[in-house]
C-alpha positions in Angstrom: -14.3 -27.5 93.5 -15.1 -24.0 93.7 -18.4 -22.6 92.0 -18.3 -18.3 91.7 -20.9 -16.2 90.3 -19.9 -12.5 89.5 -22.3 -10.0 89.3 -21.9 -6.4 87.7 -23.8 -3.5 88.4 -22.7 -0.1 86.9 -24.5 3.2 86.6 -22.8 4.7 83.6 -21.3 3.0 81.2 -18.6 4.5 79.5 -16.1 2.9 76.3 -12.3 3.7 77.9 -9.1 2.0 76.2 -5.9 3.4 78.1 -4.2 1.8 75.3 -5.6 1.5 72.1 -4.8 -0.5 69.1 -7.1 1.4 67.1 -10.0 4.1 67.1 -12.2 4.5 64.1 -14.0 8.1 64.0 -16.0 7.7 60.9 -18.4 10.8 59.6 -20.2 11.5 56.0 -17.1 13.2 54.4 -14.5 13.0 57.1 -12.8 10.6 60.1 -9.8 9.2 60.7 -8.0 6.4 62.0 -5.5 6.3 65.2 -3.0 2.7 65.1 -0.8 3.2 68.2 2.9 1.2 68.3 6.0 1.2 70.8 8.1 3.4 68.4 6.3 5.2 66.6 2.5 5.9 65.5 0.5 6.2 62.2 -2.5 8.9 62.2 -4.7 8.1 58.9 -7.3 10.0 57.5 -9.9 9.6 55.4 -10.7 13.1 53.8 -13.6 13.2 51.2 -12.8 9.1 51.4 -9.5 9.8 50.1 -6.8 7.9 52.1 -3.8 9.2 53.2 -1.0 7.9 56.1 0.7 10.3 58.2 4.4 8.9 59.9 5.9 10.5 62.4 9.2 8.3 62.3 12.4 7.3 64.7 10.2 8.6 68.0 12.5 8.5 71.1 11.0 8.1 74.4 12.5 9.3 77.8 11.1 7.2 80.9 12.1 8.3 84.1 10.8 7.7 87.3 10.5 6.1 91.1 7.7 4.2 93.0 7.5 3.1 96.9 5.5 1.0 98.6 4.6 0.4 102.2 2.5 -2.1 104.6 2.2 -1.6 107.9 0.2 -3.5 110.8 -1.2 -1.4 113.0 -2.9 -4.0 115.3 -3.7 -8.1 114.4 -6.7 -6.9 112.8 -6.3 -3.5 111.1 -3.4 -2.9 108.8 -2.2 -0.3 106.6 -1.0 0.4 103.4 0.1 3.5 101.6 2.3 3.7 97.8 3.4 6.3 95.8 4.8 7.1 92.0 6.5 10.0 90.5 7.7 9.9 86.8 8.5 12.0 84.0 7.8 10.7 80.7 8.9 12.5 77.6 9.9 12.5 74.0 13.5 13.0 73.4 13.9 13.4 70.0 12.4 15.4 67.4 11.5 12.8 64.8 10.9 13.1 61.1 7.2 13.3 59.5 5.9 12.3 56.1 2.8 12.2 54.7 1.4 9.0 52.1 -1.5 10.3 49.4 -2.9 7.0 47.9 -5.2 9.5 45.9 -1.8 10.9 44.5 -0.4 7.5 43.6 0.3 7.2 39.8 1.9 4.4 37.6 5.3 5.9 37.9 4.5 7.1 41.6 3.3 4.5 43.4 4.2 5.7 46.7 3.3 9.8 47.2 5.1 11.2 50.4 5.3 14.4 51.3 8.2 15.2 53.8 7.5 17.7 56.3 10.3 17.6 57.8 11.2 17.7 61.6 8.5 17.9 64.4 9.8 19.9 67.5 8.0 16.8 70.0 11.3 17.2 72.6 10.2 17.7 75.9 6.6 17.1 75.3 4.9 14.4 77.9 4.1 11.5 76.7 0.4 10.3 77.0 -1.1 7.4 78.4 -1.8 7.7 81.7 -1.4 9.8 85.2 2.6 10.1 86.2 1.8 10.9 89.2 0.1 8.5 91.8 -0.7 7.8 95.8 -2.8 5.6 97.0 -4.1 5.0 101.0 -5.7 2.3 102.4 -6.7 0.9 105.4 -8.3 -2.6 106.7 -10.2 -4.2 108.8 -10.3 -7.8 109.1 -12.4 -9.8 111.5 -11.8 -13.2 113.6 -15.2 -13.9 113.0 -14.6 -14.1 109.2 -15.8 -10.9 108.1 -13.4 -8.0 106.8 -13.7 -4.4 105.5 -11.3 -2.0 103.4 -11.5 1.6 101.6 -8.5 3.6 99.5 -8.2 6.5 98.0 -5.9 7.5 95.0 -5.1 10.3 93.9 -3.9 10.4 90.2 -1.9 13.7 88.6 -0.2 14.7 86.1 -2.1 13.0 82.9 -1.5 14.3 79.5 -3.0 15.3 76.0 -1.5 13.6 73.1 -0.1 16.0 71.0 0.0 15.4 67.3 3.5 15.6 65.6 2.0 17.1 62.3 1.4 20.6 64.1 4.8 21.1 65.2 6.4 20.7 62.0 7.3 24.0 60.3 4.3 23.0 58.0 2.3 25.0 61.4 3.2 28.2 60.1 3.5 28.3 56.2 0.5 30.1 54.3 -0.9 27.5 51.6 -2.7 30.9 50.3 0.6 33.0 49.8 0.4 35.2 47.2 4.0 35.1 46.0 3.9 31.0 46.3 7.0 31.1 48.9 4.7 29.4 51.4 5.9 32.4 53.9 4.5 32.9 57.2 0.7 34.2 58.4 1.4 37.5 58.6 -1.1 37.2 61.6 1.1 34.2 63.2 2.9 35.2 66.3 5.6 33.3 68.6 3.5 33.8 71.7 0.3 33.3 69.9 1.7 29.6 68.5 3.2 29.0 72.2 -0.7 29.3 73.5 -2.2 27.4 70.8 0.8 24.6 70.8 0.5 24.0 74.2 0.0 20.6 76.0 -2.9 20.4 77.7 -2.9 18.5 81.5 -5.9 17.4 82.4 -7.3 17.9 85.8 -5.7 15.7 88.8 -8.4 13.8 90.7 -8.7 11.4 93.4 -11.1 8.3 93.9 -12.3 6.6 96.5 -13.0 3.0 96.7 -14.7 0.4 99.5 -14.4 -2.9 99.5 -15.4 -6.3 101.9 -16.3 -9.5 102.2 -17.4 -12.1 104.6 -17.3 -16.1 104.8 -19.4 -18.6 106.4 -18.3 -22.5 107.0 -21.4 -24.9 106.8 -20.1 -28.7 107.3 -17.4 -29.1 105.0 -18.9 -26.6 102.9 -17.5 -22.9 102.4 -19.7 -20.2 101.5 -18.5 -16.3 100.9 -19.1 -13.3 99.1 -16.8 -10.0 98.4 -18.6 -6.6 97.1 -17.1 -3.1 96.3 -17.8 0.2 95.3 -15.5 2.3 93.4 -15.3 5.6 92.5 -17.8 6.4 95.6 -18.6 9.7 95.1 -18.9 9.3 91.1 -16.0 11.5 90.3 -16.1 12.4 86.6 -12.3 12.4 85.1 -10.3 12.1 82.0 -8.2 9.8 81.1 -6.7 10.5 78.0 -7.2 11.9 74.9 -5.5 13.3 71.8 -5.0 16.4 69.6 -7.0 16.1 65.9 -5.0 17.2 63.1 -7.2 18.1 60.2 -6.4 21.8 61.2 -3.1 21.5 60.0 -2.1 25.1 60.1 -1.6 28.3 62.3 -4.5 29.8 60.6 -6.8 27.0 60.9 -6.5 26.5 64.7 -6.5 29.6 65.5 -9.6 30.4 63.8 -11.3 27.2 65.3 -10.2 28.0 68.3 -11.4 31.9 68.6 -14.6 30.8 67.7 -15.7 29.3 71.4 -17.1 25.9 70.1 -14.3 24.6 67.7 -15.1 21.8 65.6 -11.7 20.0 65.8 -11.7 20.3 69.4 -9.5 17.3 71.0 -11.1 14.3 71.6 -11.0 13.0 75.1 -11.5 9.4 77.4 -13.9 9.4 80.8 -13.4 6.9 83.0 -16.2 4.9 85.0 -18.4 6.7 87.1 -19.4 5.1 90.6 -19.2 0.9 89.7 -20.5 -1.9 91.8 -18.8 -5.3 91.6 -20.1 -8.7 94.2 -18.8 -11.8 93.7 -20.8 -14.9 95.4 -18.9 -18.2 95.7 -19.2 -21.6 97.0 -16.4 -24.3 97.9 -17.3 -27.6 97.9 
């Protein structure tokens, strides 16, 4: 029989989903809703609690990449391991968009959709997590029952998740054109749109970790205990995030932007500062 008590210590505490089935930003007029699937994803919004579905549809997904491990003993009581990952994840398609307005639904139009056409996602990364990743360890394990370990990772190439809604042609059309064509911002330029439509990478970090543990033999009885420490120098890193959408237009973001503090900002992950784990156990 085997009796184990864990016990947690952490100094922050922080809410991180890597993957999410939902997210629920509610405010007093605004928020919106983010329901993540294999194929494709569904960004909802709630705008003056009116409630309306955007669809990017027919999402492909490019998925290329290696990984190598390795495990090598120095002596009988230190060994070493060492593992790497390289991969470049992309979209591969432009997929269609549409847009569902309950608050536009009508006996004889039960289902409002607004098409907007294609969104230019090709070669974007996908987000989700780092691409890149190497980790190095080393141990040291004890014939007197006692052992010790420490790694360090280093994790790259992690990326914003862009929203499919501002690279449709929508982006650049003025809602306030004077001669109703929907043309262009006459402010809207290609290199100013490049800057503003640009993916954002988030910073490549690297934690350290320490871990050991040590066992005693009493009669017929087995006592032990394993304790680590991770993230020892209390790294503060993002994980993921994702682009809002409620500036839908060239005009929009780029005014929100220019202003230093915008209020649509994207909306980012942390993950754990420095953690404590030790784990007591008895075997009977």
């Amino acid at each position: 029989m085997r009796i184990t008590l864990l016990v947690m210590f952490w100094r922050k505490w922080k809410a991180y989903f890597q993957w999410i089935l939902s997210i629920v930003l509610l405010e007093k007029k605004k928020g919106e809703v983010l329901i993540w699937r294999s194929r494709e994803y569904i960004e909802k919004y709630i705008c003056n609690y009116r409630y309306i579905v955007f669809m990017p549809e027919n999402i492909e997904k490019l998925n290329i990449g290696a990984e190598l491990g390795m495990e090598y003993q120095i002596t009988s009581t230190i060994k070493l391991t060492a593992n790497a990952a390289y991969g470049e994840y992309t979209y591969n398609n432009n997929p269609s968009v549409s847009l569902n307005n309950d608050n536009l639904a009508s006996p004889t139009n039960t289902n409002p959709t607004l098409d907007f056409g294609t969104s230019k996602l090709k070669g974007y990364r996908l987000a989700g997590g780092p691409q890149t990743a190497t980790s190095i360890g080393i141990e040291y394990r004890d014939p007197k029952f006692w052992w010790i370990g420490a790694n360090a990772n280093y994790l790259a190439n992690n990326y914003l998740d862009v929203s499919a809604l501002l690279r449709t042609d929508n982006f650049f059309k003025n809602p306030q054109d004077p001669y109703g064509l929907n043309l262009p911002f006459p402010e809207a330029t290609d290199a100013r749109a490049k800057e503003l439509l640009k993916q954002k990478r988030f910073d490549d970090f690297t934690l350290i970790n320490l871990v050991g543990g040590k066992s005693w033999k009493i009669n017929n009885t087995t006592f032990g205990l394993f304790a680590s420490i991770n993230n020892v120098f209390n790294v503060v890193y993002k994980t993921g995030g994702f682009e809002q959408a409620r500036n839908a237009n060239f005009r929009e973001v780029n005014q929100d932007i220019s202003s230093g503090t915008p209020a649509f900002a994207p909306r980012y992950f942390y993950g754990y500062g420095r953690t404590y784990f030790l784990n007591l156990y008895i075997n009977l």
